[in-house]
GUMARVEX-844652 format. One record per residue (C-alpha): z, y, x. Coordinates in steps of 0.5 Angstrom, whole numbers, padded with zeros to 4 digits, always signed. Layout:
! residues N
ZYX/...
***
This chain:
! residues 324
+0130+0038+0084/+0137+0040+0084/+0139+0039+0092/+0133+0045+0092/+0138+0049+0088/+0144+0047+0092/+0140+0049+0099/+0137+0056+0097/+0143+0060+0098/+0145+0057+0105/+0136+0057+0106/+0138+0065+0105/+0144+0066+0108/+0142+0063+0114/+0136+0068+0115/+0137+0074+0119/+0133+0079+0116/+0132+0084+0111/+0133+0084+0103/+0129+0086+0098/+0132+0087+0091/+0126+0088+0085/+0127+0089+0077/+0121+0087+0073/+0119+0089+0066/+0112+0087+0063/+0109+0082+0057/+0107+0074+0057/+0102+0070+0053/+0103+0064+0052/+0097+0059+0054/+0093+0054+0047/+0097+0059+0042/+0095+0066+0045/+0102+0069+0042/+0105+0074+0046/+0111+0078+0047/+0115+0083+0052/+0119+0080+0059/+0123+0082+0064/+0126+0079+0071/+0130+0080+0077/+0129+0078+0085/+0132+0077+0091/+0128+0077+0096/+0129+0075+0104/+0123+0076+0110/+0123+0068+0115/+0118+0072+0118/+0113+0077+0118/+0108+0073+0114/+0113+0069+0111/+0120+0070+0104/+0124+0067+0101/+0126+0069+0094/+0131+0067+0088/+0128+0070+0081/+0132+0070+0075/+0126+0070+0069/+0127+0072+0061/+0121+0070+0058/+0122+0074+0052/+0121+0070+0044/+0116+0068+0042/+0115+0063+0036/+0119+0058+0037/+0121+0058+0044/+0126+0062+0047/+0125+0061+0055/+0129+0064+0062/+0130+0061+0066/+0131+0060+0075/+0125+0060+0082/+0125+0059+0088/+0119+0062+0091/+0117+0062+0099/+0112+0066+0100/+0106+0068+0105/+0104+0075+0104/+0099+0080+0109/+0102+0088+0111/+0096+0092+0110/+0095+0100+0110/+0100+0102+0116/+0105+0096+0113/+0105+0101+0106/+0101+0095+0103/+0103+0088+0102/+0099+0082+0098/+0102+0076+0097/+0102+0069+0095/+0109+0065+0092/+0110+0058+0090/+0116+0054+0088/+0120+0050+0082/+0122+0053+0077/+0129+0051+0073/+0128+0053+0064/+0132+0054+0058/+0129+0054+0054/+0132+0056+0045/+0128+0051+0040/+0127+0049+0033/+0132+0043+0032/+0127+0037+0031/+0132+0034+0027/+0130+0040+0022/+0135+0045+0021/+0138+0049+0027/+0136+0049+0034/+0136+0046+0040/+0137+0047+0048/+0133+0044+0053/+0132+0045+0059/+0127+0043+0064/+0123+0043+0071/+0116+0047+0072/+0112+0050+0077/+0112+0057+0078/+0106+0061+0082/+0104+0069+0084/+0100+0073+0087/+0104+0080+0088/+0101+0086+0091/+0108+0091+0094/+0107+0098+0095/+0112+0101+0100/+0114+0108+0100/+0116+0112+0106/+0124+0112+0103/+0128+0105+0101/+0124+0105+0094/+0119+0099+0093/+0113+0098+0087/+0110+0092+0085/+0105+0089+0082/+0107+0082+0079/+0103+0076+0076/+0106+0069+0075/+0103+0063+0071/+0108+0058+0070/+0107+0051+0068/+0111+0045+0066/+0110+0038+0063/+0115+0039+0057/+0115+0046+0055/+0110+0052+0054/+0105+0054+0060/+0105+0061+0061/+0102+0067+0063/+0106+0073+0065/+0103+0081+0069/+0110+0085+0071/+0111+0091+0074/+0118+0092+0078/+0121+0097+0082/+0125+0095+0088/+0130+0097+0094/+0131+0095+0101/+0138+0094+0102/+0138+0096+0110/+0137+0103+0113/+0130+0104+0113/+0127+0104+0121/+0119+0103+0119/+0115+0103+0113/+0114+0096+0110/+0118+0089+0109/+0124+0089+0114/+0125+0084+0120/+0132+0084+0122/+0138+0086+0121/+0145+0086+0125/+0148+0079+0124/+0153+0078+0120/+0159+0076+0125/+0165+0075+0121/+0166+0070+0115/+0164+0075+0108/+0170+0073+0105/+0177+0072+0107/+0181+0070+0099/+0180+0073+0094/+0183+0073+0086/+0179+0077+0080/+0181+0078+0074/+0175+0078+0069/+0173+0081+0062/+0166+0080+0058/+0162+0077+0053/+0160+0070+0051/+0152+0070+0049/+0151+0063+0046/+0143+0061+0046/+0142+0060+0040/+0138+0063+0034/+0143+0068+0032/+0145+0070+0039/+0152+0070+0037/+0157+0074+0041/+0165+0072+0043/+0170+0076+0048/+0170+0072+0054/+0176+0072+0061/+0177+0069+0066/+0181+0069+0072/+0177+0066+0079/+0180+0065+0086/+0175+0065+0091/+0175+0062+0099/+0171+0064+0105/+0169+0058+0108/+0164+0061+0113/+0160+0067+0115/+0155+0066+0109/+0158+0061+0104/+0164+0061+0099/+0168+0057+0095/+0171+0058+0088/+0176+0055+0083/+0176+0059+0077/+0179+0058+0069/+0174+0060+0064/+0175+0062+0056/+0168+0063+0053/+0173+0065+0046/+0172+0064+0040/+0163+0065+0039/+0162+0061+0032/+0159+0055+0035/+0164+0055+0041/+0170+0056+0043/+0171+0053+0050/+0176+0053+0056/+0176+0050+0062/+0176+0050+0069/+0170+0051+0074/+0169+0050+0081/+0163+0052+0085/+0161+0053+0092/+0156+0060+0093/+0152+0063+0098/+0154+0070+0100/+0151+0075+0104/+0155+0083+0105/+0148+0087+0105/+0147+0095+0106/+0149+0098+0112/+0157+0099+0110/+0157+0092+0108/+0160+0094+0102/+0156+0091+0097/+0156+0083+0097/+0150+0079+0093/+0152+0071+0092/+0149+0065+0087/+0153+0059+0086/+0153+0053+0082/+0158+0048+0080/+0161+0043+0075/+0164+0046+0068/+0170+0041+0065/+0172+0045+0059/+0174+0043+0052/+0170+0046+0046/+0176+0046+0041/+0171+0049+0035/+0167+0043+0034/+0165+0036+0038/+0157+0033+0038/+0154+0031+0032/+0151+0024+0031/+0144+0025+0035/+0146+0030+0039/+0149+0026+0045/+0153+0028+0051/+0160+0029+0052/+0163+0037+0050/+0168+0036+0056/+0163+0036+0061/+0158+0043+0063/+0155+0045+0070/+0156+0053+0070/+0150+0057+0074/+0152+0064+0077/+0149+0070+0081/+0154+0075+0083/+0155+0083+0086/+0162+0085+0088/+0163+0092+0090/+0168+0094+0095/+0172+0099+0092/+0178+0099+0098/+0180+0095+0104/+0183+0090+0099/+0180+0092+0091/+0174+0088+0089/+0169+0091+0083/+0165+0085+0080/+0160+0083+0076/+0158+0076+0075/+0152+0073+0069/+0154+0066+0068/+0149+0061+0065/+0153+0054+0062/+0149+0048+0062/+0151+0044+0057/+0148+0036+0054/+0149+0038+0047/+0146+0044+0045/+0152+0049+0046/+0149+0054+0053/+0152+0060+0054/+0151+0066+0057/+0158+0069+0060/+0157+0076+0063/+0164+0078+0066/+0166+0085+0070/+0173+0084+0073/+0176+0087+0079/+0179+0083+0085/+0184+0083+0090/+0182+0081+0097/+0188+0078+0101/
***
């Protein structure tokens, strides 16, 4: 399942259509218990074809007793443009990658486990006659060894192309040069760790990034998640990134990557039952760069740190960049 995680940015950045990019807000119930609480989401999606997308969606599931979920999808999707292509339905299936905060069954504390489920929706998009989008979410989320849930969000969205027509884009100019040429950033931000306290450190980072080819990037980066309590990590980074400039001036750059995290927690090592090796972690980021100058950068980048012995973190970073 992993190599579905791997393939999507160069699935997305090998397409030569249009970009949609939608924020969600709603509520969640989760099935047998009938709990409920408030969610949000994010979604990058990607047009294959007139009936056919793609898309990537980073999930919160919110709290509810218990479980503390997020989590990534990839979801391809069918849809119908209706009404002069003002209205869109739509049907998306796809894997769905969780972290999920829970009672330590040690008793005491908590636990980080991760997992694979399913996610399936069915949305309904409004297209206005400008770049604005509106949408109508349902999800249902099933997975063997976590909560099955049941989420209804409304999302407000906007095409990252000139708008020709009204409805979904089809194509856009090929990108014809590599996004990136060398790139090094200075970051500063915040540790979050996924526990029951959420507790907080000051993070910094310095990253050099390298543009293989048109849409696809390599980084090497030293991260310090500070001193959070439970952790106080640092170490090295290395990931490989699908990359896209998007908007007509080609100034904004939208990327996800994902790589291995060798890095030494000097707070604490694993306690008996916990398992696992504190030095190794894979790191999973998406990233918006802003281009400020010919060669200054405004980054923003959300980190999430998959570690086998219950210390995740989230790592949110604002930097700014020099490109060379």
């Amino acid at each position: 399942m992993w190599k579905i995680f791997l393939a999507l940015p160069l699935m997305l950045a090998g397409a030569t259509h249009a970009q949609e990019l939608t924020l969600f807000g709603g509520g969640l119930k989760q099935s047998g218990t009938q709990e409920s609480t408030s969610v949000w989401a994010f979604e990058y999606q990607h047009p294959l074809h007139e009936n056919i997308a793609a898309s990537f969606s980073w999930l919160n599931e919110g709290h509810v007793p218990g479980h503390h979920r997020d989590g990534q999808s990839i979801q391809i999707w069918g849809r119908s443009n209706l009404l002069d292509r003002r209205l869109s339905l739509a049907a998306g299936l796809g894997p769905y990658r969780y972290f999920d905060t829970t009672p330590s069954l040690a008793g005491g504390g908590y636990a980080n486990l991760h997992g694979w489920g399913m996610v399936g929706s069915l949305a309904a998009t409004y297209y206005t006659d400008s770049r604005w989008l509106y949408q109508m979410r349902f999800n249902r989320i099933v997975t063997q060894n976590s909560m099955n849930t049941s989420t209804l969000m409304f999302g407000i969205g906007y095409l990252l192309e000139p708008v020709s027509e009204r409805g979904p884009h089809e194509t856009v100019p090929r990108q014809s040069a590599a996004t990136t040429s060398d790139e090094l950033t200075l970051f500063l931000g915040k540790t979050i760790v996924n526990s029951h306290e959420s507790e907080l450190g000051t993070a910094r980072a310095l990253e050099y990034r390298r543009g293989l080819a048109r849409h696809v990037d390599v980084t090497l980066g030293l991260l310090n998640e500070g001193d959070a309590r439970l952790v106080r990590r640092t170490g090295i980074t290395a990931q490989i990134w699908g990359v896209r400039e998007v908007l007509a001036s080609d100034r904004l750059v939208l990327g996800i990557g994902f790589g291995p995290y060798l890095a030494l927690d000097r707070y604490r090592t694993p306690a008996p039952g916990e398992g696992g090796d504190s030095k190794f972690s894979w790191i999973f980021t998406a990233t918006a760069a802003f281009r400020l100058s010919q060669e200054w950068n405004a980054r923003l980048s959300w980190n999430r740190v998959n570690t086998n012995y219950h210390r995740d973190t989230d790592v949110i970073l604002l930097g700014v960049g020099y490109r060379f």
